[in-house]
N, C-alpha and C positions, 0 to 999 in steps of 0.2 A: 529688275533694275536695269534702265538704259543708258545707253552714254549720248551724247549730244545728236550723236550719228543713227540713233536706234538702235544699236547693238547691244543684242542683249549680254549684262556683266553678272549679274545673278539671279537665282530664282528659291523660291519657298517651295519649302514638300504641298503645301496646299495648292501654289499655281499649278504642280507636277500631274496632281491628282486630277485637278479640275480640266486640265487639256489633254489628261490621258500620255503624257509626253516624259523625256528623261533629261536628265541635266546634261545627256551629251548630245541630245535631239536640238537641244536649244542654248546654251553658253556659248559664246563666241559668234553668233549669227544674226544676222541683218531680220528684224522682227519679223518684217513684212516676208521674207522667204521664208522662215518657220512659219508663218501662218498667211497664206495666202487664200485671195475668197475662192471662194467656193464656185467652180466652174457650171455647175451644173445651178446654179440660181442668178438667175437675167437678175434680181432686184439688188446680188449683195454689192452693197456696199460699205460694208465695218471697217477696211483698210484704207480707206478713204477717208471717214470719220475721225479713225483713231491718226492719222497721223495728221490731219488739220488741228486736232487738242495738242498733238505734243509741239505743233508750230505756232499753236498759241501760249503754251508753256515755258517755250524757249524765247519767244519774246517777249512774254510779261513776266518772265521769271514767278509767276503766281499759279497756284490750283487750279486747275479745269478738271469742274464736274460735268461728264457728258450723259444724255439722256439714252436709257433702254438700248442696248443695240444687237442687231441679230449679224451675230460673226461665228460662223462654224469653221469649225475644227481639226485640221487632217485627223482621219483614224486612223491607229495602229495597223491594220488589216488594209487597207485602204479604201475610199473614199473620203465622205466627209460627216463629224458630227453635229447636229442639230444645235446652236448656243443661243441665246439669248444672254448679255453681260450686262452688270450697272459697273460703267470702267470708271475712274479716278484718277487723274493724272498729277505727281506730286512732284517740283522741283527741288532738287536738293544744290543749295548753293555752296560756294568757296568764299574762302576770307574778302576777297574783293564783293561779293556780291554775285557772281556769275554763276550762270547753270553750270552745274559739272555732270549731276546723273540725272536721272526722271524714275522714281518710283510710279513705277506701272500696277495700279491695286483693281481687279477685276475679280467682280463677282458673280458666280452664277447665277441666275436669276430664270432657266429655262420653266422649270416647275410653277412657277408665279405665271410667268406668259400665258403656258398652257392651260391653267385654272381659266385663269381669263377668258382667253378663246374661246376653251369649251363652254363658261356661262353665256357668251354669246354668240354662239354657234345659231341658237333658235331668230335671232332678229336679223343676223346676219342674212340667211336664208328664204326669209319673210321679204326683206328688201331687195335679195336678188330676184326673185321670182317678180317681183313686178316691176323693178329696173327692166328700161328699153331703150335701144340705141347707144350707139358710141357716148354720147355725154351722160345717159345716165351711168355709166358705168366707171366713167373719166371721175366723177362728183362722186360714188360710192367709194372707188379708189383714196380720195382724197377727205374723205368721211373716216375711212379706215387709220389711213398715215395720222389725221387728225386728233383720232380718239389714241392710237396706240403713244403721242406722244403727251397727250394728258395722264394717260394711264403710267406711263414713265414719270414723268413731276412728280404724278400722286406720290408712284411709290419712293421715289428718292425722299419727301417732304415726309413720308411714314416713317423713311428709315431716320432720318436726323429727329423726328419729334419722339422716335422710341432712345435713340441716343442721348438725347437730350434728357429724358422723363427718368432712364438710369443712370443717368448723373447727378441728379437732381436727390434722387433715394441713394444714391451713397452717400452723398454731402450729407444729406441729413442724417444718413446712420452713422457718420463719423462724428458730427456736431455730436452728437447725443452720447458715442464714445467716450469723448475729451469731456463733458459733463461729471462720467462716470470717473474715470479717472480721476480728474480735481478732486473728487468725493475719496477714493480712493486714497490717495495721495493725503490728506488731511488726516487721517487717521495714522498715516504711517510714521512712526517713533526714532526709528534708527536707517542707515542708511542698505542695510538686507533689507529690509521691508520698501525702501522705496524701490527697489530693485524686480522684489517680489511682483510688485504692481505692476511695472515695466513691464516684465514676463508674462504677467498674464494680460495684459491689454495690446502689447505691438504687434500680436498675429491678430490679434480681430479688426486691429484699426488699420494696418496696413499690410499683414499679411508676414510679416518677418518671420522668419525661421530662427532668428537667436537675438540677442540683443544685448546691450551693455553699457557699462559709465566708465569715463575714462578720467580721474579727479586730478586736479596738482596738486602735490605737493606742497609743503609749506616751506622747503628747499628751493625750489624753484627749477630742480636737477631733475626731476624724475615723475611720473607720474603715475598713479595706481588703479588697476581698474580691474572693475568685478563684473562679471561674464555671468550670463544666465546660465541652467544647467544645461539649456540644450546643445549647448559647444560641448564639444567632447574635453572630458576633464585634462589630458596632455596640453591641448592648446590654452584652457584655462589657467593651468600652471603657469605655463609661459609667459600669460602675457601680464603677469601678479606686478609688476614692477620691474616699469621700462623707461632708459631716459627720453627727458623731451626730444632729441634729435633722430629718434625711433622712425624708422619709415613707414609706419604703419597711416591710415587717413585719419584715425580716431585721435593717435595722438597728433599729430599735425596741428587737427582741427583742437585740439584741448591745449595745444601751446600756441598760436597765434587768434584761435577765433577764427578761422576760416573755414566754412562749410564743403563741405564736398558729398557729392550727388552723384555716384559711379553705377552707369549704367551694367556695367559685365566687368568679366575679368580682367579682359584685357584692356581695357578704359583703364581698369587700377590699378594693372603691371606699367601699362604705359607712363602713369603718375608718380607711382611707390615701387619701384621694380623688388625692395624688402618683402613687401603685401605680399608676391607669390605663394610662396611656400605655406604659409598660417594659413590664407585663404584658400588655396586647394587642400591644405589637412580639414577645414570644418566646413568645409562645401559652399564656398562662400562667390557668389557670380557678382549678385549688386549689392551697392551697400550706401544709406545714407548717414552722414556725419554732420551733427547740430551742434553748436556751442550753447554751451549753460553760460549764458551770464548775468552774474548777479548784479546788486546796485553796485556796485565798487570794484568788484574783481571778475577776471575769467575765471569760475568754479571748475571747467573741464570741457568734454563732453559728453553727448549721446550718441551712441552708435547703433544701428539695426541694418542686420544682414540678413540674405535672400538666396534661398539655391537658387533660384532663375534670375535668367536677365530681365529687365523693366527698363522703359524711359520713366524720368522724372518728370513729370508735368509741374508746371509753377505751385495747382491747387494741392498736387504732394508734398513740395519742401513746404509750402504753408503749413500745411498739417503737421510736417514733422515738426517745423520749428515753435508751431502750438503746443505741440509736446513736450518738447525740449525746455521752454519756459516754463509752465506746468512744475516738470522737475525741479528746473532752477530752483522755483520760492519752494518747495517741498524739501531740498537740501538746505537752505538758507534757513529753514525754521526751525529743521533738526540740530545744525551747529549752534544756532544760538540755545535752541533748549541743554544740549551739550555743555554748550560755554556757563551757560548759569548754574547746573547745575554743577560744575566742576569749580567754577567759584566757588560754591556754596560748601562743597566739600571740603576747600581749601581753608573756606573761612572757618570750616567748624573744627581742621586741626590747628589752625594757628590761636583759635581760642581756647582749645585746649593747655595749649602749652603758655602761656600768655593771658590766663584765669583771671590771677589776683588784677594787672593792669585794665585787661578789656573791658573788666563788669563795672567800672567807672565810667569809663568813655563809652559802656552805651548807655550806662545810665541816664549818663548826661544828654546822649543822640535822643533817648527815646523821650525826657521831660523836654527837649527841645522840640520833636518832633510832636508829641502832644502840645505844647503851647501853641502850635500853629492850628489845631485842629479843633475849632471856636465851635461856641454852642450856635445850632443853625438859629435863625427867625423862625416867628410859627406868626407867620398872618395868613387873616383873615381867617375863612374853614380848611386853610392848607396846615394839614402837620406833617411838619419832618419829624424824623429819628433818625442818629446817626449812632454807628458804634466803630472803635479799629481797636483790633487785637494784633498782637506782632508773633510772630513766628513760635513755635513753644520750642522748639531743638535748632532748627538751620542757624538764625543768628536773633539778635534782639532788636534789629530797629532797621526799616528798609524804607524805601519811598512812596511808599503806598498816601495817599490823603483823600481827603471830601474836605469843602468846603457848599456857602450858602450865601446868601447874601442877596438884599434889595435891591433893584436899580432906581434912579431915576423914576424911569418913564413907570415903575408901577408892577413892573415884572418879576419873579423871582428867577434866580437863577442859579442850578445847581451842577457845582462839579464833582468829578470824582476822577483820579489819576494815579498813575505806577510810572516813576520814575526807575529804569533799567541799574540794576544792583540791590545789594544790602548792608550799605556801609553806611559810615559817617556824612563820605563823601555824596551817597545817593540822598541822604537825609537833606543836606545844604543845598543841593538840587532842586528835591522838590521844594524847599522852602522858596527859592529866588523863582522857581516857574509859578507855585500859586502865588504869591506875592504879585507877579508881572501882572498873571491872568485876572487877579480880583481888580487889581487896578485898572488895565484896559478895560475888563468887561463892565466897571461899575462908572468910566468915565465915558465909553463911547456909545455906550447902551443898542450896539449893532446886533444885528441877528449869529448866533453861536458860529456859524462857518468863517462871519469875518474877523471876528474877535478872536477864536484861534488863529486864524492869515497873520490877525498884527500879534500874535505869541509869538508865532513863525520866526517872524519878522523881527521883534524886539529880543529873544533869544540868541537870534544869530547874531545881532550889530549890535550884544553888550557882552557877548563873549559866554552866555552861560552853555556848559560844555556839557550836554548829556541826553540821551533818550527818554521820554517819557508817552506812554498811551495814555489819550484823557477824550473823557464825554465831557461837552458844554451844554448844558440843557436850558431851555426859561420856559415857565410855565405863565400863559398868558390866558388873559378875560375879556377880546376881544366885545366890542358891544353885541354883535350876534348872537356870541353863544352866552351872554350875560342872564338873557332872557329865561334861557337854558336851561342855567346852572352849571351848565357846560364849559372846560376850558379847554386850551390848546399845548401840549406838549411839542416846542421845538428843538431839535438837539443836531448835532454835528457828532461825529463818532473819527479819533484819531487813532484807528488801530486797538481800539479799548475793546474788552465780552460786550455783548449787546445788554442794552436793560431790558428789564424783566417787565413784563405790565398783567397786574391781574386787578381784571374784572369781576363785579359781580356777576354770580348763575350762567360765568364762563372759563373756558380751562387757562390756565397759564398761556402766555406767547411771547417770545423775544422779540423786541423789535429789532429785527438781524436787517434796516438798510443799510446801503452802500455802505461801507468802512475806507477811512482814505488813510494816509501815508498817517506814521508818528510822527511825533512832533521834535524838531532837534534834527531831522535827515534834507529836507528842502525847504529853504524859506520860503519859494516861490512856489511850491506845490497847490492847486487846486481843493476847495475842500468845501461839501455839499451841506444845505440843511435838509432834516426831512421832521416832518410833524405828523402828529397823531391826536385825536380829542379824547379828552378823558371826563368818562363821565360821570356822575354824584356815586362814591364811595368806588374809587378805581384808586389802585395801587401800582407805583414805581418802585422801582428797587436797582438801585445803582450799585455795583461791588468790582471790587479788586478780586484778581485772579487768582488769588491765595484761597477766595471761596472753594475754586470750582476743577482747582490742578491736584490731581493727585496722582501717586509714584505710580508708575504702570497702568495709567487708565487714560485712553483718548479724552480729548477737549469736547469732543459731541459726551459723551458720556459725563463728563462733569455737567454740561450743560441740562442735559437732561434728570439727571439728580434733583440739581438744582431747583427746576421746573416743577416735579415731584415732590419734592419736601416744600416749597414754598406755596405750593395747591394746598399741601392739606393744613400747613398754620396759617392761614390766610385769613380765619374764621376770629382768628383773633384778635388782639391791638398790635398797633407797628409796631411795640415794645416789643411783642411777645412774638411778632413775626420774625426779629432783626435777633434776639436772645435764642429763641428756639435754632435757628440754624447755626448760632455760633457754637452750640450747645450740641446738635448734632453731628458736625465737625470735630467737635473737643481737640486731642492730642493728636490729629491726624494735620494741623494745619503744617505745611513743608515753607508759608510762604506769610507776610505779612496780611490782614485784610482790613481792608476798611468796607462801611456798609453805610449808603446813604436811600433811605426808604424815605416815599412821600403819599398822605392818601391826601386828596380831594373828597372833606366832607362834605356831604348835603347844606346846602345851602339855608334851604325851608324850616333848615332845623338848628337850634342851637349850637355851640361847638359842643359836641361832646366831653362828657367829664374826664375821659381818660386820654384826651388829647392834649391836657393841659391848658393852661390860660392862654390867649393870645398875646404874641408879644411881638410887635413891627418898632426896630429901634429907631425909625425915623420920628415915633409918635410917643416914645417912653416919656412921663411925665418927669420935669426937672425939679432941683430942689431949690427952695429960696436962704438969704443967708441965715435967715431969723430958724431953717431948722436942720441946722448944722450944728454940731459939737463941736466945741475951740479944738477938742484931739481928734477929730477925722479929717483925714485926707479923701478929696473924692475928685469925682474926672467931672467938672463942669459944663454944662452943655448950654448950649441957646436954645429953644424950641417953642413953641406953639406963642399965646400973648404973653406972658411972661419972660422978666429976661433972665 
């Protein structure tokens, strides 16, 4: 390191080594007299070179990369050593803008030279032998300067394309990290296990030596956080629960949101002069600090520490802060699975005690919540089945629904939704969101992504208050695939399990695209279709998540059951598709379900007997008054030439 003057302010054990010199050879001395050229070579010129880059450095306040340069070296013993350097000249500026130091980065590169020379040692010798006279010798000379500064490019252009090629292969090994992670993190249950992940993935991805979370409180006074075990357990103790005006960066960043990226210790004593003492007991030099924040609240943060110093490159805090969100929804998923299920517990002692009253009022919720839950249509060779079962122990009637229905233009279109709770309250919920939903979807006849936008939309500006996950699906007969036999599955997905689709003489598969926001959190939220053909005898299977959750077992794991059991009953009628897994579930159900199954039968062929009659209410024949009973009441319709 230089100061404006050339004088050297500090040096690395590697410059020490590479000039053979000591830090009292060189600290406090004018460059160019620590290293002067070399007396006994007419050509050197390195001290010439190198102080035209630091006068271009100090004027452009910018890098100068200079080419190949032969600058030897006083020797210990005396004379001089043979160098050949690739120099680097780096500005280090002040709050104004102005040069303050000049990192001087020199590398040996003698060995390289040499290779070189000697592979051309044979032409060299070839062309001096028939070189004559003053100018050819003048032109060989400048043959040589010529090629040795290509040879200098080359290698500076090898060195940035090998620099370049291992950046490239660690981005990619860390993408594929954070991949794993996500993966990781989705299975994890409780906040130890997110932790766990943490632990095992922040030394591969960025090399930490310890790591940890730093949560708030529901106080708003203090903050709690869990330390991997590679901290020594005294510091772990310590830091169990501390208020938010703690000097530490972790909590800092977990009570304002504010990141911090601390290069060494004393960057962190400088910041937190508290940090001292903890971070010399657990060996702690750099450390970065991400905020967790969820949709509504600062959750905390993340914190990862480093025995060694490191600069923080921008593509670092990216990564951490990849991580750190990662976390976020991994904690956000665990509290609410927390919170429901702590409801659910609440709910089942307060219907303990409160028996004789409650088993009215669900009565009442669950004939309410069945009257909304209508017999689907069965047109043309499409047949639905639908079934909902409620809870057998958690409570009696939650917000689980399917519905079905014609549109307009020709299309069917099926839903399926889990409004968040299992109360009365959740029940009138879902009633007013299918309500909205059949009405939008059956009057605007849009494609499912914009039909839930206007859910979105007319939920928020009539005030109905509540979370619900839902698929919108239509299943369409485009003229193309008419020809076919062929239809088209459209569906939008609002945070809902994926459906399920089996084919014939093929294995199960969810259709797991994109999943967007629930419905009831942004009106304004973006939200995609995606479609898939389904062709003569393929099966959908739409279900509430009371299917596929059970106590102690991941969501991949329910999903995969699910897939399993629904392969091997597949062989039989959707009756027996949609009974058999209610049936294999029995008294394990913890959660409400509903079940909405559709096959696409063969065209070429009759409707099948066990698929029941077809019935499209747009075309149901009506009655005349001549055959009516003076004692029946009936629902009168207009339809076809008849009135």
């Amino acid at each position: 390191m230089l100061d404006t003057d050339a004088v050297i302010v500090a040096v690395n054990a590697a410059y020490l080594h590479a000039t053979d010199r000591t830090r009292s050879d060189l600290l406090g001395r004018y460059m160019f007299d620590a290293f002067p050229d070399n007396p006994d070579d007419p050509e050197a010129f390195g001290s010439t070179n190198v102080k035209a880059s630091l006068e271009r450095v100090l004027r452009s306040a910018r890098p100068d990369t200079m080419p190949l340069q032969r600058y030897d070296v006083p020797a210990a013993g005396g004379g001089f050593l043979r160098r050949w350097w690739s120099p680097v000249n780096v500005p280090l500026l002040d709050e104004t803008g102005r040069v303050r130091w000049v990192l001087h980065r020199a590398e040996d590169v003698t060995d390289y030279v040499d290779e070189q020379q000697r592979a051309g040692a044979s032409t060299v010798t070839t062309v001096a032998d028939v070189a004559v006279g003053t100018a050819a010798g003048s032109a060989l000379r400048t043959a040589r300067a010529d090629l040795r500064q290509a040879e200098s490019d080359l290698y500076l252009r090898g060195q940035e394309l090998g620099a370049a090629l291992e950046a490239t292969r660690r981005s990619a090994a860390q993408q594929a990290g954070l991949v794993e992670i996500a993966r990781a993190l989705g299975e994890a249950q409780d906040e130890d296990a997110v932790l766990a992940v943490i632990a095992t993935h922040s030394t591969g991805l960025l090399g930490a030596s310890g790591s940890g979370l730093c949560l708030r409180q529901p106080d708003g006074t203090h903050v709690r956080i869990l330390v991997t075990d590679t901290i020594d357990a005294d510091v772990r103790e310590a830091l169990r629960l501390l208020p938010v005006d703690f000097g530490l960066p972790l909590v800092h960043t977990a009570a304002t949101g504010e990141a911090h990226f601390l290069d060494d210790l004393a960057a962190t004593v400088a910041r937190f002069p508290a940090a001292e003492a903890l971070h010399t007991a657990s060996d702690t030099q750099a450390s970065a600090n991400a905020p967790l924040r969820g949709h509504s609240r600062l959750l905390g943060s993340l914190s990862l520490a480093f025995t060694h110093p490191r600069t923080w490159t921008p593509q670092d805090q990216d990564l951490v802060s990849a991580f750190a969100a990662l976390i976020t929804q991994a904690l956000e998923r665990v509290a609410a699975r927390d919170a429901e299920r702590a409801a659910r517990d609440a709910e089942r002692a307060a219907s303990e005690a409160e028996r004789a009253t409650s088993a009215t009022a669900a009565r009442f919720s669950e004939t309410l919540q069945r009257s909304m839950l209508t017999a689907p249509p069965q047109p043309d060779h499409l047949q639905l089945v639908v079934r909902y079962s409620p809870a057998a122990a958690e409570s009696q009637v939650g917000g689980d629904w399917y519905d079905a229905y014609l549109t307009p233009g020709g299309s069917t279109s099926l839903i399926i939704g889990d409004v968040a709770g299992h109360d009365q309250a959740a029940a009138a919920v879902m009633g007013q969101l299918r309500n909205l939903l059949r009405g939008i979807g059956h009057a605007i006849g849009d494609p499912p992504a914009l039909v839930l936008s206007a859910l979105d939309r007319a939920a928020h500006d009539l005030g109905v208050d509540g979370l619900a996950t839902v698929i919108l699906a239509q299943v369409e007969q485009p003229a193309e695939h008419a020809w076919a036999g062929t239809r088209v599955l459209r569906w939008s997905n609002a945070g809902h399990p994926p459906p399920l689709l089996l084919e014939p003489g093929a294995a199960p598969r969810f259709l797991d695209a994109e999943t967007d926001l629930v419905v009831g959190i942004d009106p304004d939220t973006t939200r995609h279709d995606h479609e898939v053909v389904l062709i003569p005898g393929a099966t959908v299977l739409l279900y509430t998540d009371g299917l596929i959750e059970r106590r102690g077992a991941s969501l991949d794991q329910g999903l995969q059951w699910l897939a399993k059991a629904a392969g091997e009953l597949s062989h039989g009628s959707l009756d027996e598709l949609c009974d058999g897994l209610l049936g294999l579930v029995g008294g394990q159900v913890e959660d409400d379900v509903a079940l909405l199954a559709l096959c696409a039968h063969p065209e070429d062929a009759p409707r099948p007997v066990e698929a029941g009659a077809n019935r499209d209410p747009r075309h149901e024949p009506t009655l005349t008054s001549t055959e009516l009973d003076t004692d029946t009441v009936v629902d009168v319709r207009v339809g076809g030439d008849q009135p």
